[in-house]
N, C-alpha and C positions, 0 to 999 in steps of 0.2 A: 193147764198152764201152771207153770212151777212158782211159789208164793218167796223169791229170793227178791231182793231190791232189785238186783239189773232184771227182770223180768217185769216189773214194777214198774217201771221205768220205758222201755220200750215200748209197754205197754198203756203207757201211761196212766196207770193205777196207781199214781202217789197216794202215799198214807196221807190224813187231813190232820193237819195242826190246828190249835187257835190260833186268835192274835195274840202278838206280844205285847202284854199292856204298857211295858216303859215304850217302846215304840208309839205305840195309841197315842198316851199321852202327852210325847213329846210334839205332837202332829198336832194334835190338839191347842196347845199350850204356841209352839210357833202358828197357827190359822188367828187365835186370837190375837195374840201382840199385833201381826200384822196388819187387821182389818182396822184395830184401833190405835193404833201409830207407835206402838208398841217399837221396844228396844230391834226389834228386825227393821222396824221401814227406815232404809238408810237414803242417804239422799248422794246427789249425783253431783259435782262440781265440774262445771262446764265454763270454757271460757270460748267467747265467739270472737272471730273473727273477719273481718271484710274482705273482699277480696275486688279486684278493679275498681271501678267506680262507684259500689256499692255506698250505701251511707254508713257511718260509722256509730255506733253506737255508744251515747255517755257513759254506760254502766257495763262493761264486757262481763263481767264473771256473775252465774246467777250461779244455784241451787235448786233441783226439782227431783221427786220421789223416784228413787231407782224402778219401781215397777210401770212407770208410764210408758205409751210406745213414741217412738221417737218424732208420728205427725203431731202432738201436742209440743215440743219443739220448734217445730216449723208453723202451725200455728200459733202460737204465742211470737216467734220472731216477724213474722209477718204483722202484726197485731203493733208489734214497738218500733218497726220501722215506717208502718204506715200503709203498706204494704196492700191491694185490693184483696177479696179470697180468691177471684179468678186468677190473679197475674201470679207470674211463674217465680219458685223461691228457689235457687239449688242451696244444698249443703252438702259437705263433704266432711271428712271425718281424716283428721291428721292431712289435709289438701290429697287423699291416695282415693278415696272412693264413696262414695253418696251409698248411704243404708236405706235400706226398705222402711220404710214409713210405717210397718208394724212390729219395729225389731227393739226389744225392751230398753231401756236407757241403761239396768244395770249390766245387761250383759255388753254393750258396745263400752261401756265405764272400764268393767272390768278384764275385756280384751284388747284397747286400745287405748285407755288412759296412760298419759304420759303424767312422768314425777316430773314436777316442777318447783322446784326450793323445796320445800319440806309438805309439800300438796301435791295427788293426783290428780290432776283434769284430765276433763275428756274439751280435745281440743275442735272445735266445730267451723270451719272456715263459711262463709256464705256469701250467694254472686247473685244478681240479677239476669245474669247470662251464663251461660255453661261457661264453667272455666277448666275444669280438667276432665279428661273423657273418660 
């Protein structure tokens, strides 16, 4: 076997590097900020919405840590509307589609937040009943 990189490579006998310590550290340095609420834990601005006969909610606009999954949403709304844990909560997401209950709040923030005045929410409509299929 010929010792050329494309030989190397086919071969999969890559030569072995270190780490790269600015890398390390920068992994590093973001893992702490974030555990301890550090300048990364940003937060999510959501505004709820009712839909049919649903009850209405005194306070529409919360704030909650972009890395939650989106059933602590629907728990906590269940929780302020009064809501049983058995009985049924839909949410939908811009009234277009209901997200997986383990889907991170910043990523649904950051793919389907609408600007609104000089703010992006993430706009969260909620039914007692199915309202959009």
């Amino acid at each position: 076997m010929a010792g050329t990189p494309l030989d190397l490579l086919v071969f999969g006998q890559l030569p072995q590097t270190g780490p790269d310590e600015a890398a390390l550290t920068a992994l590093k340095t973001h893992v702490a900020e974030a555990s301890t609420g550090g300048a990364s834990a940003l937060r999510v601005v959501m505004r709820f919405m009712p839909v049919g006969n649903t009850s209405v909610l005194k306070q529409n606009l919360f704030r909650l840590a972009a890395t939650l999954p989106f059933q602590s949403v629907i728990s906590n709304l269940k929780k302020k509307l009064g809501i049983k844990v058995g009985d049924p909560l839909f949410t939908y997401i811009n009234s277009t589609f209901a997200p997986a209950p383990d889907e991170v709040l910043g990523n649904l923030y950051s793919s389907f937040g609408t600007q609104i005045g000089g703010r992006r929410e993430l706009i969260i409509h909620y039914s007692s009943t199915p309202a959009w299929g």
